[in-house]
C-alpha positions as CSV (number, residue, x, y, z in Angstrom):
1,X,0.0,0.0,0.0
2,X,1.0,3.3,-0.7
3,X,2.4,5.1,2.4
4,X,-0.7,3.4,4.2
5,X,-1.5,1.0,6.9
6,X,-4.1,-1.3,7.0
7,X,-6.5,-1.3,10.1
8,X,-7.9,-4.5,11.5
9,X,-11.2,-3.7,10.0
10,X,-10.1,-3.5,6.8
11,X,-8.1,-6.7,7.5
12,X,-10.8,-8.6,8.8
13,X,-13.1,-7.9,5.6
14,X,-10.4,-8.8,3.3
15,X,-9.9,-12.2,4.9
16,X,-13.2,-13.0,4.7
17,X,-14.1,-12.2,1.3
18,X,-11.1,-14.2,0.5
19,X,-12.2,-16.9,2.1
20,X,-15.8,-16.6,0.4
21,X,-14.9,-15.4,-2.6
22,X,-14.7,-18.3,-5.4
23,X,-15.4,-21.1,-2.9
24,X,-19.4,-19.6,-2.7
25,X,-19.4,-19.7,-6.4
26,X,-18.3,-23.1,-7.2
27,X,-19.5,-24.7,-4.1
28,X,-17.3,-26.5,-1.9
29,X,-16.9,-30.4,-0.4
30,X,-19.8,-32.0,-3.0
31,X,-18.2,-36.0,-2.4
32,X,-19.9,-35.1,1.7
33,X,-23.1,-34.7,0.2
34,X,-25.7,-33.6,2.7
35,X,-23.2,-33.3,4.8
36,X,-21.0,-31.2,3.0
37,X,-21.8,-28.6,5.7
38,X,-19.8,-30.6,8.6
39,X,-16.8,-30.9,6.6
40,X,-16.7,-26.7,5.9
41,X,-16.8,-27.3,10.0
42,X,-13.8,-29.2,9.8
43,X,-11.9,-27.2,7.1
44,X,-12.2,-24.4,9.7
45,X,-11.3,-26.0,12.5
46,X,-8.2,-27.9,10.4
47,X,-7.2,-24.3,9.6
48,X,-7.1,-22.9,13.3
49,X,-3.5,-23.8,13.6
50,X,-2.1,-22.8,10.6
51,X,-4.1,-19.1,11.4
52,X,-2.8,-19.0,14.5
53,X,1.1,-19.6,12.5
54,X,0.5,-17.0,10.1
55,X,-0.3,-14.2,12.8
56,X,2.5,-15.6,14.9
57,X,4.4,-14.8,12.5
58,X,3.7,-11.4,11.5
59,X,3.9,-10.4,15.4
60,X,7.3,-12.1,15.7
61,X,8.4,-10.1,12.6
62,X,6.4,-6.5,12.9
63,X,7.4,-4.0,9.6
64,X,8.3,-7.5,7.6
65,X,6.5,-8.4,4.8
66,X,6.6,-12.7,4.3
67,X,9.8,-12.4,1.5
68,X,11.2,-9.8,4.1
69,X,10.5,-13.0,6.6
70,X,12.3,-15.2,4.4
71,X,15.8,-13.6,3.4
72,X,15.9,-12.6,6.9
73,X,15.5,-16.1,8.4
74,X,17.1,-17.8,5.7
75,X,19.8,-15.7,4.6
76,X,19.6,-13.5,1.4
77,X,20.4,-16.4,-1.6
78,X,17.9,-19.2,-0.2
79,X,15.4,-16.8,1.1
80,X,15.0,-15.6,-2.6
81,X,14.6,-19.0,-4.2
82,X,11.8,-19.8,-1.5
83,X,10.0,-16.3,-1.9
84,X,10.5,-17.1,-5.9
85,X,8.3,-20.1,-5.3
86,X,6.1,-18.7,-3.1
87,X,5.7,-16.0,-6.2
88,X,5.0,-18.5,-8.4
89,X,2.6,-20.4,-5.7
90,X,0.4,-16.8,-5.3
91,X,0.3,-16.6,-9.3
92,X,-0.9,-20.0,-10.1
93,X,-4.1,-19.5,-7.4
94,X,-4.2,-15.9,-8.9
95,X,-4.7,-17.8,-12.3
96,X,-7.3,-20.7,-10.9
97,X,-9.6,-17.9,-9.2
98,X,-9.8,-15.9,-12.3
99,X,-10.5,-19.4,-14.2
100,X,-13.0,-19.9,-12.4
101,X,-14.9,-16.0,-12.7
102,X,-14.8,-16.3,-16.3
103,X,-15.8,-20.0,-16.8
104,X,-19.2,-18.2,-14.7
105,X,-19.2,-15.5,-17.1
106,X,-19.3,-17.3,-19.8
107,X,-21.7,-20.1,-18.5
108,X,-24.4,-17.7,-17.5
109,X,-23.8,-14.6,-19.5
110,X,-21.5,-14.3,-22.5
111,X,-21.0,-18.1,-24.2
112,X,-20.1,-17.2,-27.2
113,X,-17.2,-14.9,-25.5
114,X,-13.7,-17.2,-25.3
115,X,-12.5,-17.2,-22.0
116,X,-9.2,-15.7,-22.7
117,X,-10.6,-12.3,-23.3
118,X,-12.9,-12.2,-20.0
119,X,-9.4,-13.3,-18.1
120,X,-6.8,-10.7,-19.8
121,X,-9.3,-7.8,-18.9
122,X,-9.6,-9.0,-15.3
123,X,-6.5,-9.6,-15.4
124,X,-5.2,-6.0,-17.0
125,X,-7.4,-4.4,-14.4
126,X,-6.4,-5.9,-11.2
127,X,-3.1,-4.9,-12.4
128,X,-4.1,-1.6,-13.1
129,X,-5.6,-1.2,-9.6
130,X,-3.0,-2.7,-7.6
131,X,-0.2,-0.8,-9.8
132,X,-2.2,2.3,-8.7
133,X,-2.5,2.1,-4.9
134,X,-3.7,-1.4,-3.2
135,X,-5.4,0.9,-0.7
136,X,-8.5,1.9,-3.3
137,X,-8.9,-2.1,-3.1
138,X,-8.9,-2.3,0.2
139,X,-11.6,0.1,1.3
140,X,-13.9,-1.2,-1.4
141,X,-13.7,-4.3,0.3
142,X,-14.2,-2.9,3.7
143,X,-17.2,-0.9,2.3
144,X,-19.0,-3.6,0.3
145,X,-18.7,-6.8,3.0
146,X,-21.6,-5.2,4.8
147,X,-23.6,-5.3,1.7
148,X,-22.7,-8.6,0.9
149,X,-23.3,-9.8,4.2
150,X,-27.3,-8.0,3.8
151,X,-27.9,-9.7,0.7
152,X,-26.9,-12.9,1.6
153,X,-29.1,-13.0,4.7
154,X,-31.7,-11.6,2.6
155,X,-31.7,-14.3,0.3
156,X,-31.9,-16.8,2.7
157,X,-34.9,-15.7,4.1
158,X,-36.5,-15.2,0.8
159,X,-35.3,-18.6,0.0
160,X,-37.1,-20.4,3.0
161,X,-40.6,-21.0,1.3
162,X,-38.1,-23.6,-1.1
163,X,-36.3,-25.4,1.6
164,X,-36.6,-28.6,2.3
165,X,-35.0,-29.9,5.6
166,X,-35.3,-33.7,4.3
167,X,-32.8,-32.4,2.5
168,X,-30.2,-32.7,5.1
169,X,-31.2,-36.5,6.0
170,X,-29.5,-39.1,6.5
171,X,-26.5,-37.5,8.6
172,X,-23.1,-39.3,7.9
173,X,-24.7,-41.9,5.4
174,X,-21.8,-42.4,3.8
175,X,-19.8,-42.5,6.6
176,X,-16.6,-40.0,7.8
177,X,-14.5,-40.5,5.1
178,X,-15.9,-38.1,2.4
179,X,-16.7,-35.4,5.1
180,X,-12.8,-35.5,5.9
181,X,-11.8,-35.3,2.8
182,X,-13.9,-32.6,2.0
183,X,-13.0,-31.0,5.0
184,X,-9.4,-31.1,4.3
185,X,-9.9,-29.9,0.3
186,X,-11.4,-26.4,2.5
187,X,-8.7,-26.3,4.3
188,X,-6.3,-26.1,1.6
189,X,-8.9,-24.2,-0.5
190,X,-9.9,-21.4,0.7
191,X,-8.4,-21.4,4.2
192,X,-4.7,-22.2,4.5
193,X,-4.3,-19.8,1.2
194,X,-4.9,-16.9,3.6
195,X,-0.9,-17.3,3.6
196,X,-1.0,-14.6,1.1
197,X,-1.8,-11.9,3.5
198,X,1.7,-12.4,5.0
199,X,2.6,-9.9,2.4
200,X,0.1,-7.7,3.4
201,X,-0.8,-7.5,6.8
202,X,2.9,-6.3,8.5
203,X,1.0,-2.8,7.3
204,X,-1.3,-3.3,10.2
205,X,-0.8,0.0,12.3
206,X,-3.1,-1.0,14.9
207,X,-1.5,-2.9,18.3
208,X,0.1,-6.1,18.5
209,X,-2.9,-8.2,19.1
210,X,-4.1,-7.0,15.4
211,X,-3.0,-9.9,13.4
212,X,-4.7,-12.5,15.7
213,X,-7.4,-10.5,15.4
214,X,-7.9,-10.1,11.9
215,X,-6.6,-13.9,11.2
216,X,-9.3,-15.6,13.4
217,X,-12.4,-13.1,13.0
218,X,-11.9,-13.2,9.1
219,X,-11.7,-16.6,9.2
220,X,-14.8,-17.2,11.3
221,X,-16.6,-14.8,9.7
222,X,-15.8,-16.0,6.1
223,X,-16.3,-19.7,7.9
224,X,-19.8,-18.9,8.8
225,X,-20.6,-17.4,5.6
226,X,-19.6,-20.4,3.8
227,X,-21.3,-22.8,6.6
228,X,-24.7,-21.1,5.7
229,X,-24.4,-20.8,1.9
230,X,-23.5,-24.5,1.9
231,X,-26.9,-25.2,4.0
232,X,-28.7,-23.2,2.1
233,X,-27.6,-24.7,-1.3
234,X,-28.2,-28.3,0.3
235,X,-31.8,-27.8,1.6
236,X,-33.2,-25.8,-1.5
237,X,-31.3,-27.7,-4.1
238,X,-30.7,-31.2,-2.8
239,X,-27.7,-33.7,-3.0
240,X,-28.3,-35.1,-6.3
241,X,-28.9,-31.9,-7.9
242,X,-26.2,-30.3,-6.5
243,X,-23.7,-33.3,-7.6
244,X,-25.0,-32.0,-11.8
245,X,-23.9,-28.2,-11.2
246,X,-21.0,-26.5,-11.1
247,X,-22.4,-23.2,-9.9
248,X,-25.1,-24.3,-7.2
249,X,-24.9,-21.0,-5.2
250,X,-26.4,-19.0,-8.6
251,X,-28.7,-22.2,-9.2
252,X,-30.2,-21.7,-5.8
253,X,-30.4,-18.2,-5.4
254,X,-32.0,-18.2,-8.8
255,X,-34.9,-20.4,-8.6
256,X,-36.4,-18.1,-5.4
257,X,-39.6,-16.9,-6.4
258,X,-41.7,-14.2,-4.6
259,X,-45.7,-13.8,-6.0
260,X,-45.6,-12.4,-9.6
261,X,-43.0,-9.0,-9.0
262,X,-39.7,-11.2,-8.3
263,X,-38.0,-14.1,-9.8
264,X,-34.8,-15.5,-11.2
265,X,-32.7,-13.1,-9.0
């Protein structure tokens, strides 16, 4: 950021719309079935240690950013080669999330649009914007979490009239395996990739506490999100629906229907 700091709300929304971001479009932990909910449980639990690393971290190295973290701990030649791989680690996820924005854009709005043209202007602006000042990022974020967090509730509620709580029946059919597994898939994806913010967060200005703050509250809040958006996708939608699409969120959100005035939302 530009001669700024970050504050721990700011911090705190950026984690959890990381945490939300892709994971609510594309679903998350569909081998659990109905009880893909309990392993989003477990991926947050599963990632309480490796939180609790990340803002150990940035407290036991305040002002260091993680390469800063690296070449001072590993000396200057080795602690390039890792940050090289860690930069190569942050552009390959880069590359998945925006795979998976434009696949939706193309599914649901432009099909007859190629992919690769959706992605380089994503891609050309989030260069732009970062290039600019990281900080105009930033407090978009803080300023729209609210909002998403109102709409969300909002459609669940609307949504209630096409839940079905047999939905959710039998619990642990299948047995522990699957919900592990998917609970260890959202540990990996979204949760432990909050590594990035190691490059990020040694801006905090706030007190020391800040990064255990931010860490923890993002990922709860970001953990609940996903908790409810995976319950509501399961009782409206169904297991064997949801196992046929590869954007249940929109599917479910889209089928709410209120009298005559609102539809296909």
């Amino acid at each position: 950021m530009n001669n700024e700091s970050l504050t721990n709300k700011q911090g705190i929304s950026i984690v959890a719309n990381f945490i939300m971001g892709s994971s609510l479009l594309i679903g998350n932990a569909g081998g659990a079935k109905q009880d893909a909910w309990i392993s989003v449980l477990l991926g947050i639990i599963m990632a309480i240690p490796v939180i609790f690393i990340y803002a150990r971290l940035t407290q036991l190295y305040p002002g260091k950013s993680l390469f800063d973290i690296f070449e001072y701990t590993l000396g200057k030649i080795l602690g390039k080669i890792v940050s090289l791989l860690f930069t190569w680690y942050f552009f390959h996820l880069g590359a998945l999330v925006i795979r998976d924005v434009t696949e939706f854009v193309q599914v649901v709005s432009f099909p007859e649009t190629p992919q690769f043209f959706v992605a380089l202007f994503i891609g050309l602006l989030l260069i732009y914007t970062l290039k600019k000042d990281i900080g105009v990022l930033v407090r978009v974020i803080e300023f729209i979490l609210p909002l998403i967090i109102l709409i969300f509730i909002t459609t669940i509620l609307l949504a209630i009239p096409k839940m079905n709580l047999e939905n959710m029946e039998p619990l642990l059919y299948n047995g522990w395996k699957p919900v592990l597994k998917g609970g260890f898939d959202l540990f990996a994806f979204p949760f432990a990739e909050t590594v990035v913010f190691l490059t990020l967060f040694h801006t905090v200005k706030e007190n020391k506490s800040s990064p255990y703050k931010i860490y923890f509250l993002g990922l709860f809040l970001g953990g609940l999100l996903l908790t409810s958006a995976t319950i509501r996708n399961i009782l409206i939608l169904g297991t064997s629906n949801i196992s046929n699409l590869y954007f249940p969120s929109y599917t479910a959100i889209g089928i709410i229907d209120i009298g005559n005035f609102l539809s296909r939302i």
